[in-house]
N, C-alpha and C positions, 0 to 999 in steps of 0.2 A: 332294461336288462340287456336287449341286445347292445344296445350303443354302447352301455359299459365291456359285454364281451371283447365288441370290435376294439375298443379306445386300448384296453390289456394286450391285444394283442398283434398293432399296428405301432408304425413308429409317429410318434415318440412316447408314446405313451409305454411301451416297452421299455422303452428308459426309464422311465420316470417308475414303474414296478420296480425294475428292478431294483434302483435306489432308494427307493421311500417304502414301498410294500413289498419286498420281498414274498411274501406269504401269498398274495394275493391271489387267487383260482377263479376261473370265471365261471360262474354262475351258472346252475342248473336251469334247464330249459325245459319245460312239462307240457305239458298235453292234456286235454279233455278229453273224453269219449264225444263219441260224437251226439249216442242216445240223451248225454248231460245238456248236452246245447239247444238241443229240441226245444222249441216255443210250445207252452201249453196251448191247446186248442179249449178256447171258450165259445159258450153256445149261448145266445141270450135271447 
């Protein structure tokens, strides 16, 4: 995801949107909480 943001909006990749994907938007960039990332503690 990142690489494709930069490659959009770097040259020549710029060129190359412009001409061939006009439409082209870069990509949403999301986040976790942090509580989601948490490793379960196991007890054995």
């Amino acid at each position: 995801m990142q690489a494709y943001n930069t490659e959009i909006r770097t040259i020549p990749g710029r060129w190359w949107r412009a001409l061939l994907y006009p439409d082209a938007a870069p990509m949403q960039n999301f986040t976790v909480a942090e509580e989601k990332t948490k490793v379960p503690e196991v007890k054995f």
